[in-house]
C-alpha positions as CSV (number, residue, x, y, z in Angstrom):
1,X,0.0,0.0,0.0
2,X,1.7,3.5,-0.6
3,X,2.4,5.9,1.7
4,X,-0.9,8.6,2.1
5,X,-0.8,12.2,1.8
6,X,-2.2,14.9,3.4
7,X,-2.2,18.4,3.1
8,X,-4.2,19.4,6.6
9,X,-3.3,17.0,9.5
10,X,-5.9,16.7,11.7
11,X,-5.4,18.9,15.0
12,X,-6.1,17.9,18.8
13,X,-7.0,20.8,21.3
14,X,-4.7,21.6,24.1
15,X,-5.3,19.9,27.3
16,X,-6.6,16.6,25.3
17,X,-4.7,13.3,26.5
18,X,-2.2,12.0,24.0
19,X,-3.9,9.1,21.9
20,X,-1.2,6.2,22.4
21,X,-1.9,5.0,18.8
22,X,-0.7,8.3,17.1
23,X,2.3,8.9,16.6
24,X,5.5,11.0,15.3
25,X,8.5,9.3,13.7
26,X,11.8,11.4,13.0
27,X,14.6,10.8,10.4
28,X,16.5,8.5,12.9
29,X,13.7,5.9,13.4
30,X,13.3,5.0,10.6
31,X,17.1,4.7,10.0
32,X,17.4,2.3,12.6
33,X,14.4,0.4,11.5
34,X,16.7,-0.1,8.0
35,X,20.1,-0.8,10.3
36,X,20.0,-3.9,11.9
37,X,23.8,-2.8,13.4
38,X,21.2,-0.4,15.7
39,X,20.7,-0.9,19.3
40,X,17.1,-0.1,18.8
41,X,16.7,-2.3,16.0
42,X,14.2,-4.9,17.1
43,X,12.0,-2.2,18.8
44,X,11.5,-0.1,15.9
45,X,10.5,-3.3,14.1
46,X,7.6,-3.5,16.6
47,X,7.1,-0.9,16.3
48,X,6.5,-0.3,12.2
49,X,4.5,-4.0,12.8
50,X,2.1,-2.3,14.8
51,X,1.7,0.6,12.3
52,X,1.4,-1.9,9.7
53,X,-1.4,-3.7,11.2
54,X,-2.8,-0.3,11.8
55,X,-2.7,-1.1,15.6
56,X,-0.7,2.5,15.5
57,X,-1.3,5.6,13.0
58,X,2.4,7.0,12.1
59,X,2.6,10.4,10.8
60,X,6.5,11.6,9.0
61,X,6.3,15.1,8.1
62,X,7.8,15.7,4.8
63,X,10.7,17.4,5.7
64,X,11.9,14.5,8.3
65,X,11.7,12.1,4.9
66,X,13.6,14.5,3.0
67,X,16.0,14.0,5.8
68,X,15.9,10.2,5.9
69,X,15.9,10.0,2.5
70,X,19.4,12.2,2.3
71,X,20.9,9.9,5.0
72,X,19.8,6.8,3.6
73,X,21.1,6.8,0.2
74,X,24.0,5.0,0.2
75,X,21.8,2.4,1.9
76,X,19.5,2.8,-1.2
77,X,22.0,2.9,-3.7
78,X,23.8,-0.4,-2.2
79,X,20.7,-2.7,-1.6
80,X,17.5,-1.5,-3.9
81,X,15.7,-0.6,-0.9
82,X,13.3,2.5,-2.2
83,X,12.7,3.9,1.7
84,X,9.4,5.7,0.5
85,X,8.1,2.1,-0.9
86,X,9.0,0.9,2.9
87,X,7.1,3.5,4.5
88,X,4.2,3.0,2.1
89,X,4.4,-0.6,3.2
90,X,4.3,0.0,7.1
91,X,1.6,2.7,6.1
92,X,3.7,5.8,7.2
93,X,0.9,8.8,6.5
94,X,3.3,11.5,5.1
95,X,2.1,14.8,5.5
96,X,3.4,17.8,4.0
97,X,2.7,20.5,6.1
98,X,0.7,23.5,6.3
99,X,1.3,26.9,7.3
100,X,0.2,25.5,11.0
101,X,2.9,23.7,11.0
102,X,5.3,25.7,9.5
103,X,3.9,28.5,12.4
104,X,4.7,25.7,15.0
105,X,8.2,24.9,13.8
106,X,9.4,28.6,13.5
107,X,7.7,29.2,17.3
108,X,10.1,26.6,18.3
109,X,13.3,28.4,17.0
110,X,13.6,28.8,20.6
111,X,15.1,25.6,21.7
112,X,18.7,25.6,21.2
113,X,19.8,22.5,19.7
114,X,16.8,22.0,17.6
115,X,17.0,21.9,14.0
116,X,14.7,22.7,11.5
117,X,13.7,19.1,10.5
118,X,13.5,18.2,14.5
119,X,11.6,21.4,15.1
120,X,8.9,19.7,12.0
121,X,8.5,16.9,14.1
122,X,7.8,18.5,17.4
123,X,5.7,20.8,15.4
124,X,3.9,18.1,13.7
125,X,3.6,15.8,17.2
126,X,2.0,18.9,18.5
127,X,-0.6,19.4,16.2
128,X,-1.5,16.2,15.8
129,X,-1.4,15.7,19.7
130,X,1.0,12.9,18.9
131,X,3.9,11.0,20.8
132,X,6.9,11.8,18.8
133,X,9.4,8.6,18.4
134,X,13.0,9.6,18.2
135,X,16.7,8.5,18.3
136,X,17.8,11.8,19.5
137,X,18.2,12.3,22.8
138,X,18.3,16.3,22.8
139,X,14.9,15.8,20.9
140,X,13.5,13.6,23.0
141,X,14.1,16.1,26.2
142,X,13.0,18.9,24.1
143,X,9.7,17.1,23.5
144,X,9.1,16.6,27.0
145,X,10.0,20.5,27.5
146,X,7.6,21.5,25.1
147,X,5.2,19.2,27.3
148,X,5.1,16.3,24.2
149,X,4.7,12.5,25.0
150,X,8.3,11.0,23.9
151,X,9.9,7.7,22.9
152,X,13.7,7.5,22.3
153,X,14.8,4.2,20.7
């Protein structure tokens, strides 16, 4: 099945529990779902499984695939694996974002050691009221500054 687009993300209101089922993946998850050499392989596997059996709703913004995509290539280019086909397969929902979004992630601009593709992802995990999954441990603590549900793998 191939990955799904969207243009508006739905949005949850403040103050509205976190949805365990939705969730946020960054660049580095779904680098170590490809790496088996990853400490965190076997988690992420569980959890793309769950996604796939639509146990779990996984949102990538579109600038965190550009980002996987530019740190996967020479993975691509050596094995055949076309990462968007993967995604599409675990049914990934890739959203491009909207000027919400794009609001959110410049608001965040704030936080020191965030960059532009992790500041997408807390912006997207926000409006979408999501848990945001993440290799990065600066991320993960600036989720859970921003008051965000985080998993680091």
């Amino acid at each position: 099945m191939a990955a799904a687009t969207s243009s508006k993300p739905f949005t949850i209101p403040a103050g509205v529990p976190v949805p365990e089922n939705v969730g946020v993946v960054d660049a580095g998850v779904i680098l170590t779902r490809l790496d088996r050499r990853r400490r965190s392989h076997a988690v992420t596997i569980a959890l793309f499984a769950s996604s796939a059996r639509a146990a779990t709703r996984l949102h990538m913004s579109i600038v965190n695939l550009a980002e996987a995509l530019q740190h996967s290539r020479s993975y691509s280019k050596a094995t055949g694996v076309d990462l968007i086909a993967v995604l599409g397969g675990f049914d990934v929902i890739i959203t491009a974002p909207d000027v919400d979004i794009a609001r959110r992630a410049a608001d965040l601009s704030g936080l020191g050691d965030a960059s532009l593709a992790d500041r997408f992802a807390l912006a997207m995990a926000q409006a979408l009221g999501a848990r945001l999954h993440t290799t990065d441990r600066v991320l993960a603590r600036l989720a859970r500054r921003c008051r965000l549900s985080a998993t680091l793998y």
